[in-house]
N, C-alpha and C positions, 0 to 999 in steps of 0.2 A: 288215156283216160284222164280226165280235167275234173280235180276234186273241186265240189264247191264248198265254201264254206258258210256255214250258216252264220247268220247274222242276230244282232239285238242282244240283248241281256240274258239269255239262256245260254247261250253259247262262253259267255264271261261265266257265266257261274259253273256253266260245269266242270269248263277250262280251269277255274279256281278250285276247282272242289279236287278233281283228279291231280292238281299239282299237287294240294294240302295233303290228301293220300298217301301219295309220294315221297313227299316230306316226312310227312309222321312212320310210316313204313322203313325209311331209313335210319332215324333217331331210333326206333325199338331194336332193330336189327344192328346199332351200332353198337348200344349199351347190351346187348346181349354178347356181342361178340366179346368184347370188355370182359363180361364175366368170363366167358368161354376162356380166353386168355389168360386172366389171372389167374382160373384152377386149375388150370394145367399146368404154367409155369411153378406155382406152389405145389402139386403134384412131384412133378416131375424133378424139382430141388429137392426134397422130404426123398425120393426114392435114392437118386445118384447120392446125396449125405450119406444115409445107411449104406448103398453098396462100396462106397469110396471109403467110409470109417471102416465097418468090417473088414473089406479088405487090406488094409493097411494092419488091421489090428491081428488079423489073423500072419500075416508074414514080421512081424516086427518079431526079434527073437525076444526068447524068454531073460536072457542075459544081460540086455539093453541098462545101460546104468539110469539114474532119475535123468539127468540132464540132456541124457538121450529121448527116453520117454517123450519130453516136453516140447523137442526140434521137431521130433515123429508127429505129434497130437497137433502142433502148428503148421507144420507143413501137410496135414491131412486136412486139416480142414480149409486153407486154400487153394489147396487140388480138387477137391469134392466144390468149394466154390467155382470154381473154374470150369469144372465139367457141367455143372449145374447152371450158370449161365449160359453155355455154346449151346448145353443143348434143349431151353429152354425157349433161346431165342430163334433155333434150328424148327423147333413148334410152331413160332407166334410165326415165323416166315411164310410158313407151311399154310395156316390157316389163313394169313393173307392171300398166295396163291390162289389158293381154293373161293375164297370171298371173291377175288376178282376174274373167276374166271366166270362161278355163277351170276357176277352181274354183267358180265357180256352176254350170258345163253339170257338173263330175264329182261339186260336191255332190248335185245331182238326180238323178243317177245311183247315187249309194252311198246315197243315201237310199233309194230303189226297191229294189236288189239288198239293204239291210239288211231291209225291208219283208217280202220275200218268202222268206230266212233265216230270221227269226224265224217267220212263218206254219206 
């Protein structure tokens, strides 16, 4: 089958118009992800803190002198930091994944519906 392609200034303007679409469709969709990202990473810190303090605070014994207390409450809180970034970043990964897979299933897609536009 031998596509033709149309010619003259209609064909530029729609070809511009469906780029700009495009464009702008990926700019909303990028700043959206942004968010998506930041609240869950913020989520997801806020949680592992509390489980990672808690849990320390619950096994630390009652006997612990002060100077102890303070090595405990320091090293709790860069183990909760630590857990909190891997698994923070284990998300944004994740979400990436996912982002690039649906832009393969909706590049195939706009490839076809461009196919049959220009036809």
């Amino acid at each position: 089958m031998v596509r033709q392609i149309p010619q003259g200034l209609d064909f530029a303007d729609k070809t511009h118009s469906i780029i700009e679409s495009k464009i702008e469709r990926r700019i909303i969709m990028s700043k959206a992800l942004k968010v998506v990202k930041i609240t869950g990473a913020i989520v997801i810190s806020i949680g592992i803190g509390a489980v990672a303090g808690n849990l320390i605070k619950v096994t630390t014994l009652e006997g612990t002198k002060k100077i102890g207390k303070i090595c405990i409450a320091v090293g709790s809180f860069f183990v909760a930091g630590l857990a909190a970034d891997a698994a923070s970043t284990k998300f944004e990964n994740t979400i990436d994944r996912v982002v690039k897979t649906i832009n393969v299933w909706t590049a195939d897609k706009e490839n076809k519906e461009d196919l049959k536009t220009e036809a």
